[in-house]
N, C-alpha and C positions, 0 to 999 in steps of 0.2 A: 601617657598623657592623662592626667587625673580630671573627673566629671566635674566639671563647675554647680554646687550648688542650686537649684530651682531649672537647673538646664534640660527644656523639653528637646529630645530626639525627635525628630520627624519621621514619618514612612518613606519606602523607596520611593514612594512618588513622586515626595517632593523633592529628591534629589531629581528625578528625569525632569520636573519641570526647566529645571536649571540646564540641565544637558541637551533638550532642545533648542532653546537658546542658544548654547554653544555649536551645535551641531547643524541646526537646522538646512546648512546647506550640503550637506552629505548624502550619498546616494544609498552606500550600505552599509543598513546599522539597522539595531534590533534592540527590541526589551527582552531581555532575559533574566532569569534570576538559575545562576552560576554558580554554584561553591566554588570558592579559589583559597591559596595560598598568597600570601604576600610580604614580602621584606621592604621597611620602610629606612633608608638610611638617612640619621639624623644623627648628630654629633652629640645630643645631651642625652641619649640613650645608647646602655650598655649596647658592643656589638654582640653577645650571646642571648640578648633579650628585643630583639629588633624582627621577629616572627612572628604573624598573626593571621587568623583564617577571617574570611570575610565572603563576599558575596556579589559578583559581578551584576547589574540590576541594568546596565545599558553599554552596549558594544558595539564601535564600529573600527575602522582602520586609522583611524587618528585620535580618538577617546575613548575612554573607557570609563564610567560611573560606580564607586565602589559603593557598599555598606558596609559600613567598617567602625569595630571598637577604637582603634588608635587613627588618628586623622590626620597627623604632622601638618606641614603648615607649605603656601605654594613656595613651586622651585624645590622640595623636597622630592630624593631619587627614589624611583617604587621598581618595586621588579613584583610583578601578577605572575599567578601559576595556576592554572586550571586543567582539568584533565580532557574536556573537548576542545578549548582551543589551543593552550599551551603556553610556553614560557612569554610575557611578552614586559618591556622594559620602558620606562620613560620617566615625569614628574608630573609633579603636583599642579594642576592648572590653578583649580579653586577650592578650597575649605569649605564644604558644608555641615550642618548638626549635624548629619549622621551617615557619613563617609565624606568621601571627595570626589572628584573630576580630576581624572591622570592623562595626560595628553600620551601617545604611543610615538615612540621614538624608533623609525625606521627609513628606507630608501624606498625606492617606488617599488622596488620587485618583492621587498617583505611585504609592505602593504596590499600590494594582489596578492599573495599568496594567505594573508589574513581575511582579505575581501572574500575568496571562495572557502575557509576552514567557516567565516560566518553566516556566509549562507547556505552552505552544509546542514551549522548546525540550526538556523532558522527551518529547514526543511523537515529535518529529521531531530528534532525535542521535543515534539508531542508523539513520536511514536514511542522511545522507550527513555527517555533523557529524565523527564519529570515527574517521576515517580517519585513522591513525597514518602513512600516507607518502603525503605529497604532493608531486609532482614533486622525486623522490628526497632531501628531506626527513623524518625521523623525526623525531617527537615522543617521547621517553625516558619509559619506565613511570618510572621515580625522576626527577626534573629535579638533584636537591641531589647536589652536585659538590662537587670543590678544587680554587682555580685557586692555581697556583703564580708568582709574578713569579718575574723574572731574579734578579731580590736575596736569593731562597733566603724570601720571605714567604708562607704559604699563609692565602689566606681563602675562606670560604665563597661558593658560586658557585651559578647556577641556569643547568643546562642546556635552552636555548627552544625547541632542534631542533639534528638533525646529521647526517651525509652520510659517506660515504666519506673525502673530500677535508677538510672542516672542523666548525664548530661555531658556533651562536650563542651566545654567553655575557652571562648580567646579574651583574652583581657591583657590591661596595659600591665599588670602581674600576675606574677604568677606564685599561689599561695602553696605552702612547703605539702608533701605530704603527711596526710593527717589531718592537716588545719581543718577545723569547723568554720563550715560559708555555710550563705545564704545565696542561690540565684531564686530570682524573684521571692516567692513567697515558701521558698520550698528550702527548709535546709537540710545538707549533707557532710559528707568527707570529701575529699582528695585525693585519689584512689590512685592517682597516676600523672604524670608529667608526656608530652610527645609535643614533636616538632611544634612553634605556631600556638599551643594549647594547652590545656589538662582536662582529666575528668573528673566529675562529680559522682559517687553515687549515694543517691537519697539514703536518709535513715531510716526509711520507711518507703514500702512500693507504691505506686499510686498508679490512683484509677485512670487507664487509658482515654476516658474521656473528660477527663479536668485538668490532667498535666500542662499541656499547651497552655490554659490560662494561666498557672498557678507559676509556672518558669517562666514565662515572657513580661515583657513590660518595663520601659524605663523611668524612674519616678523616685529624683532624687529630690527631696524635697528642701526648703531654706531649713535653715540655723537661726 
């Protein structure tokens, strides 16, 4: 799905504004911010290109709020993958700037058994869940980015995690290896392809305390 011209992303928050409104009468649900895996099935995109990493930002047993590079559109099928809660499957409730609202499609006995995996993990994410650097890896407070191809194209990107040296990137493409990009204001190579993604790594190391700013940020500007 390619960035629309002048199109401001919003923060997770303002996708929870939205998911309160949908939710508000629910008992168990939580804000989280989640790495996940996601497959979006839509018929105008290849099925070998239909894998993208994102970011669960609000969870409960009947919805789940994503921030996400590719957004599809409602009624569109989602299959989430996370590693504390797990595989979970449904569509697209609502389209916002910068992910969606995926309803969870299950029977009553999946959804108690989700109800206690999320209050598990409401319990137990501040003791070792939300560690923002592992093995000098950073997880970016904003994920939503601009990857730039060689060909002077900018579309919207989702930053997975980043390092000194590089970057993981999900985007609606996926640039060959080798290609010269640009995320945010940092350009590198294309070191490698994997499930959902690719990596970047910079043409040069950068100072641990400016990285974050210099990758993050979406700011596609008019023509």
């Amino acid at each position: 799905m390619q960035s629309t011209p002048g199109y401001a992303v919003p923060r997770e928050n303002a996708i929870l504004d939205d998911v309160v409104v949908v939710e508000r009468h629910r008992a168990v649900q939580i804000v989280a911010s989640i790495p996940a895996r996601y497959r979006l099935d839509r018929p105008d995109v290849p099925s070998d290109n239909r894998e993208y990493h994102g970011r669960v930002v609000f969870l409960s047993p009947h919805a789940i709020a994503l921030a996400a590079p590719v957004i599809g559109a409602p009624g569109d099928e989602v299959t989430v993958i996370t590693k504390y809660i797990g595989r979970l499957t449904g569509a697209i409730a609502k389209e916002l700037g910068g992910g969606f609202i995926m309803s969870v499609t299950a029977n009553e006995e999946a959804r108690a058994r989700l109800a206690a995996r999320i209050e598990w993990f409401e319990l137990y994410k501040n003791h070792d869940l939300c560690d923002r650097r592992r093995d000098n890896r950073i997880v970016p407070r904003d994920p939503h980015s601009t990857l730039t191809l060689s060909d002077g194209l900018a579309l919207r990107c989702f930053v997975i995690d980043f390092s000194t040296t590089g970057a993981g990137i999900s985007a609606p493409q996926t640039p060959a290896i080798g290609e010269v990009v640009a995320i945010g204001n940092l350009g590198g190579r294309v070191a490698r392809h994997f499930a959902g993604g690719f990596a970047v790594e910079f043409i040069t190391e950068q100072d641990k305390d400016n990285v974050e700013r210099l990758v993050g940020g979406f700011r596609i500007s008019k023509r």
